[in-house]
N, C-alpha and C positions, 0 to 999 in steps of 0.2 A: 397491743393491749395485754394484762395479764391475764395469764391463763385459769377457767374457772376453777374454786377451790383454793388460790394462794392465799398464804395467811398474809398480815401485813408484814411481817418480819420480812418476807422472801422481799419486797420491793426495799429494802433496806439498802443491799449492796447497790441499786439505782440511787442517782446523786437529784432529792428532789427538791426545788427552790419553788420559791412564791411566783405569782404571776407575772409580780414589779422587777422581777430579775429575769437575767438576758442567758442565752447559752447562744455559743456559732449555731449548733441545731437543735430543737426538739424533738423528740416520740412522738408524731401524728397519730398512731393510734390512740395513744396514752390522751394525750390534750385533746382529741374530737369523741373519745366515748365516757373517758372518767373525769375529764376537764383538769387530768394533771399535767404541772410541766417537769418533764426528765429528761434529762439531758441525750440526746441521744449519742449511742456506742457504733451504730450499723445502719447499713443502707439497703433495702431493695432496691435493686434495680427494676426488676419487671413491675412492682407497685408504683416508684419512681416516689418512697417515703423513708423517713429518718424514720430508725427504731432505736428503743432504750434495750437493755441484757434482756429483760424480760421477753419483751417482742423477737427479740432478733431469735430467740431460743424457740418459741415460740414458732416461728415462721420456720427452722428447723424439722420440727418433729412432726406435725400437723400435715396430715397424706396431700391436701387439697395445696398446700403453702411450700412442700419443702424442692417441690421442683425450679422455685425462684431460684433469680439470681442475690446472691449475696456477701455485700462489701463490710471489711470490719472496718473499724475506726482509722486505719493508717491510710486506708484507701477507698474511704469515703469521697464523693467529691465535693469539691470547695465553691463559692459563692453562692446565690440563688436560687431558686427553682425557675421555670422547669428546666432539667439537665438532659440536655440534648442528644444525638446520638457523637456529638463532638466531644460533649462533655465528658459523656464516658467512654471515648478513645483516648482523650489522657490521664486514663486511671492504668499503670503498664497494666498486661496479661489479663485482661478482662474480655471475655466474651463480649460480642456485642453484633453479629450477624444472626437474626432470627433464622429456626430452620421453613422452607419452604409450605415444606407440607404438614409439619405442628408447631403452629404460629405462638405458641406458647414458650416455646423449645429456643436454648441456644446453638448454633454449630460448631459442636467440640470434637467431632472424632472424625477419623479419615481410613477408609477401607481400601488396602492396597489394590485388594482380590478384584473386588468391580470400581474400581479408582474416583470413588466419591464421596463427600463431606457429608454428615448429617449430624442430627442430635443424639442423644441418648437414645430415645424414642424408637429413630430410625434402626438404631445398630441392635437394638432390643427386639425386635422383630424383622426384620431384614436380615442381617447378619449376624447371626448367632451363632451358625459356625466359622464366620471368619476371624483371622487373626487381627483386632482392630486396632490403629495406634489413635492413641492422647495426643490432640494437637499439641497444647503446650509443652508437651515431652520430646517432642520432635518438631517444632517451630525457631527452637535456638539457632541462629546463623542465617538462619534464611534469604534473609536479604544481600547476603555476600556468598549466597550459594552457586552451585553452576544450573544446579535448574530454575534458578529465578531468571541467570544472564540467558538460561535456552529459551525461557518462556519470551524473554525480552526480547531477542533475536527473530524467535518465528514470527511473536506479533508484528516487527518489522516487517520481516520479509512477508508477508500477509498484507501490512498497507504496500509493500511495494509492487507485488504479484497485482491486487488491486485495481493498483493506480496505470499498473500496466496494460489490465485489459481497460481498464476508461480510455484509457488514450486508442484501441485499439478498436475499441469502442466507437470512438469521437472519428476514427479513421474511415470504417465501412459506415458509417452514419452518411459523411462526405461523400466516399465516393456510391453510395446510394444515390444519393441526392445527383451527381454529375450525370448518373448509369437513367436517371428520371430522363434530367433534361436534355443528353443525347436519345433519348429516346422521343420525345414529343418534335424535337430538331427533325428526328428521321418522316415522322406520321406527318410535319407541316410540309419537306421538303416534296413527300408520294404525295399529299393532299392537292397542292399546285396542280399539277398534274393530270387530275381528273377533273369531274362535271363535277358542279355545287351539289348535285342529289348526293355526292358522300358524305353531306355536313352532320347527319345523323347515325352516320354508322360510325365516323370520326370522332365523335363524344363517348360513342357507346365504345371504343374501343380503351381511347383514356383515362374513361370511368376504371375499366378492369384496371389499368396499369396501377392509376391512382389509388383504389383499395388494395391491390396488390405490396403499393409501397407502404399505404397507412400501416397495413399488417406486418409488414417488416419493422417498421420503424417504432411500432409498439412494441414487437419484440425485443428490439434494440436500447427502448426506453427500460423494457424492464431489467433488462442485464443491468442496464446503467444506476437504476434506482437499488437492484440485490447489489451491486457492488460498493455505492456509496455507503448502502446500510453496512455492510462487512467493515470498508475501514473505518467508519465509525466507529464499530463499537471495537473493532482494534484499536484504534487510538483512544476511546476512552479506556478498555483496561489497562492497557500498556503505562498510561495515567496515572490508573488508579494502583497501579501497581508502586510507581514511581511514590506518588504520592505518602504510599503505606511502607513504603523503606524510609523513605523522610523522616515520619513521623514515628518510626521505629514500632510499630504495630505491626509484630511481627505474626500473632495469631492470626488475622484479619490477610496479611500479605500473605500467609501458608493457603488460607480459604481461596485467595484471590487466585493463587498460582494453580492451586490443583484443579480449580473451576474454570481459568482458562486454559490450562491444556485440555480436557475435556473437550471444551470448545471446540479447538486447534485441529480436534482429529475430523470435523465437519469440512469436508476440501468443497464447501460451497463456489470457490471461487474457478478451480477446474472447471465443474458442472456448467458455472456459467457464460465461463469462454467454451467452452464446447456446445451448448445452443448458441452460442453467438455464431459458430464457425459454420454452424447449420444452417443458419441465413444463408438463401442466395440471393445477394443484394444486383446481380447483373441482370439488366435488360437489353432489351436485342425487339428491335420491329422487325418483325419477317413480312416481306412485301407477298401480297397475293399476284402471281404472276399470270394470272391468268383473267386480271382486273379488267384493265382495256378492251381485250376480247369479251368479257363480258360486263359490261357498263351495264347491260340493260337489264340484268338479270345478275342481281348481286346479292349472296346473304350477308357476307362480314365483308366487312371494311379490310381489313387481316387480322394478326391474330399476336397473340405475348408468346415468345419462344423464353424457355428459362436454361441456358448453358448449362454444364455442369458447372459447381463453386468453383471461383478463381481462386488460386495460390495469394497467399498475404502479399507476396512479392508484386503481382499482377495488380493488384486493387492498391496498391499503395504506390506503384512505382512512378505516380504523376505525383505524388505527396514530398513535396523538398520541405526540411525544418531544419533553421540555423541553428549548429550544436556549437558551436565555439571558434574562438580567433587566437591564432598561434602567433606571437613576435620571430620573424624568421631573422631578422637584421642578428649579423655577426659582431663582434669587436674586429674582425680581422678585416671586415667588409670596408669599399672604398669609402673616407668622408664626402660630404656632400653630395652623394647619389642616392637614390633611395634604390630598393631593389623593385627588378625588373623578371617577375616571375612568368615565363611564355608555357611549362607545361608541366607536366607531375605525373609520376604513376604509380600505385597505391600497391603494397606488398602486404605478403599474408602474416607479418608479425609487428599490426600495431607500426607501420613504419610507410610515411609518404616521404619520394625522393622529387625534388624540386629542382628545375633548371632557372637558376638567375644570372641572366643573361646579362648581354653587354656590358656592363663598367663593370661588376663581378667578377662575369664570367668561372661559375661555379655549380656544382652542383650539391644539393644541402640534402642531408639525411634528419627528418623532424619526426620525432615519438610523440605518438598523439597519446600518450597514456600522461607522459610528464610534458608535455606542450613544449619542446626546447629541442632546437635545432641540435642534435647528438654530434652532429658528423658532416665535412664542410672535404670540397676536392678541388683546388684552382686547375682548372682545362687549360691546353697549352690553343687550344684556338675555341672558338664559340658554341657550344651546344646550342641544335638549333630544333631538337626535337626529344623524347624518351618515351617509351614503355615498360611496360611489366612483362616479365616471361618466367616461367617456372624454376622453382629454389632458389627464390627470393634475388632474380636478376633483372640487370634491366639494357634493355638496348638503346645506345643513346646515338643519335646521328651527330654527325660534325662536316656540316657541309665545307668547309674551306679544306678539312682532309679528306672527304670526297670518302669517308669510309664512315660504318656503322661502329661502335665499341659494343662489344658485351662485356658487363662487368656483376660483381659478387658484390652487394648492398653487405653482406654479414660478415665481409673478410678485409674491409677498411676496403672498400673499392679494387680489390683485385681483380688485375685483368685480365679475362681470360683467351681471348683470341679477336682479333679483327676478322670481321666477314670479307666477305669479296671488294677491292674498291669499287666506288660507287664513280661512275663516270658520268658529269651530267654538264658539259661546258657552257651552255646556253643557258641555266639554271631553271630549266623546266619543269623539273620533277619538284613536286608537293611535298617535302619532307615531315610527314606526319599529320598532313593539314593544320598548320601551324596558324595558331590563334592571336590575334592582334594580344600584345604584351600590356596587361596592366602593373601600374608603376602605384607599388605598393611595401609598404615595408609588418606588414600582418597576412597571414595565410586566413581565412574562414574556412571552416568545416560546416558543410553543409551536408547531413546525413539525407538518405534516400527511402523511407518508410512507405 
């Protein structure tokens, strides 16, 4: 509206038409208090109203008004009302993230010193003597930055850190669960045992077990529930981050990125594998040995022993999960056989050696990083056994030469000396405990968690 005291002259340079004529927008103040129509020049954003010169100047000088946002004529925006928070993301370099704590306020400035975005507001009483930068002064590039690609990286490796304790998660959950029902196995197998008068001390014992595991498994739930919330909301910034490079909203992506490193520096996820690791999920029935002798005169049935925590290796080591299937079949290998793989032994660089036996009669060097047999050795008689033995060798028997090879996996199969011959005429000796040969032309990886 015009300011009190203007003469009519001053609304002069305003362009004004009768009611019967159209403009893209009107001055809402001008048309709801003088019932003029003027065309409007400007935009508040935080009013979310067309102004004419008058207003827009207006809204300028005025203590109450000038802390608005405000758009001139080129970058007003275009269609309808209401203009959304959408709407004014494709106005370029417009503010448009309120500050937290004055809801009035945009987020335009970023404080190196204590590494946080706020408004005018904020940095006018918080940091006044810090050195503060002007987002849009330093938002140029951003998106092709290296600390957008850092931010983008950690939030991965944050779902993946994550995704690793869920599984690991999902692991002692399991073998909680098996650590239960060998447990109740041991209490039914003692129970047999005795007189029926244990049926009550026998409840009251599985009761403890059973709150025992409720209480772990709550625990476990909650790991489960902080971690799904963490990659969530990693995957939603990572997103939104994605999103606001897209859209080349580069003020909005500078807020995004300094807000989520902030974030980043919260290792929620450590904390939370570390009360996991605090669980002890193992159970163990300790038998009263002294039960029988006293039947007639018993206070407990026995009692919950708690180990110390098992090693990851110990509580997963019944945990088999299929990781992958390798084509081990060569070009040079025979037509029409398939291969005949009897045994394998796993070296310390990323490298399984495989004995394919009979119509082969080879032994294959396979990289499990690129899945492809590297390295192929035609045997002058049948490999009928191999192992792993230290700097990456491996001992392989050859019963029809009645001798063991040791050989160098990293020197194209060099060989380095034959052991003792092996004299065995009657074919008695076990060469390796040699496993019935499956006839297969794919290796599977089955990892041991």
């Amino acid at each position: 509206m015009a300011e009190p005291g203007h003469k009519q002259s001053d609304l002069s340079e305003s362009v004004l038409k009768s009611s019967a004529e159209d403009f893209d927008h009107k001055c809402v103040p001008c048309l709801s208090s003088d019932k003029q129509i003027v065309e409007a020049t400007g935009f508040c954003v935080t009013c979310q109203e067309f102004l004419c010169r008058e207003c827009f100047n207006f809204h300028k000088k005025t203590k109450v008004l000038k802390h608005h946002e405000l758009l001139d004529g080129g970058n007003m925006p275009r269609g309808s009302p209401p203009y959304t928070k959408e709407h004014i993301r494709s106005i370029p370099e417009i503010f448009t993230q309120r500050c937290s704590t004055h809801n009035n306020e945009f987020i335009k400035f970023f404080c190196p010193m204590h590494e946080t975005v706020g408004c005018t507001v904020c940095m006018t009483i918080g940091h006044k003597t810090c050195k503060i930068d002007y987002i849009p002064e330093n938002c140029t590039g951003i998106a092709e930055s290296v600390e957008y690609s850092n931010v983008i990286q950690k939030l991965d490796k944050k779902v993946k850190d994550t995704d690793a304790v869920l599984i690991k998660a999902g692991h002692r959950d399991k073998f909680l669960d098996l650590q239960y029902d060998n447990f109740i196995t041991e209490v039914t197998k003692y129970r047999k045992r005795i007189d029926n008068r244990l049926d009550e001390l026998q409840e009251k014992v599985i009761e403890i077990a059973g709150k025992r595991r409720s209480q772990d498994k709550k625990a476990i739930e909650e790991v489960i529930g902080n971690c799904n919330d963490t990659s969530s909301e990693a995957k939603k910034t990572r997103s939104s981050l994605q999103d606001n490079k897209a859209s080349k909203q580069n003020i909005q992506l500078y807020i995004n990125i300094k807000q989520a490193e902030s974030n980043l520096k919260t290792d929620n996820i450590q904390q939370d594998e570390q009360s996991l690791d605090k669980i002890n999920v193992q159970y163990k029935f300790q038998h009263n040995e002294d039960l029988e002798k006293m039947i007639g005169n018993l206070n407990a049935f026995g009692k919950i022993s708690f180990p110390s925590n098992l090693s990851n290796k110990e509580i997963y080591s019944n945990c088999l999960t299929y990781v992958d299937k390798i084509n081990i079949r060569t070009d040079s290998d025979k037509a029409f056989f398939k291969c005949h793989v009897i045994g394998c032994a796993v070296l310390s660089s990323n490298k399984i050696v495989l004995i394919d036996s009979f119509h082969n009669q080879k032994l294959k060097v396979v990289d499990t990083d690129s899945k492809t047999v590297i390295e192929e050795k035609v045997m002058d008689a049948p490999p009928a056994g191999i192992t792993a033995i230290p700097n990456d060798q491996i001992a392989v028997i050859i019963p029809k030469k009645e001798k063991i090879l040791i050989m160098s996996v990293l020197h194209n199969f060099m060989l380095h000396h034959y052991s003792t011959p092996i004299y065995d005429p009657d074919g008695s000796i076990d060469f390796c405990l040699l496993l019935r040969p499956f006839v297969l032309n794919v290796f599977f990886i089955i990892s041991v968690t």
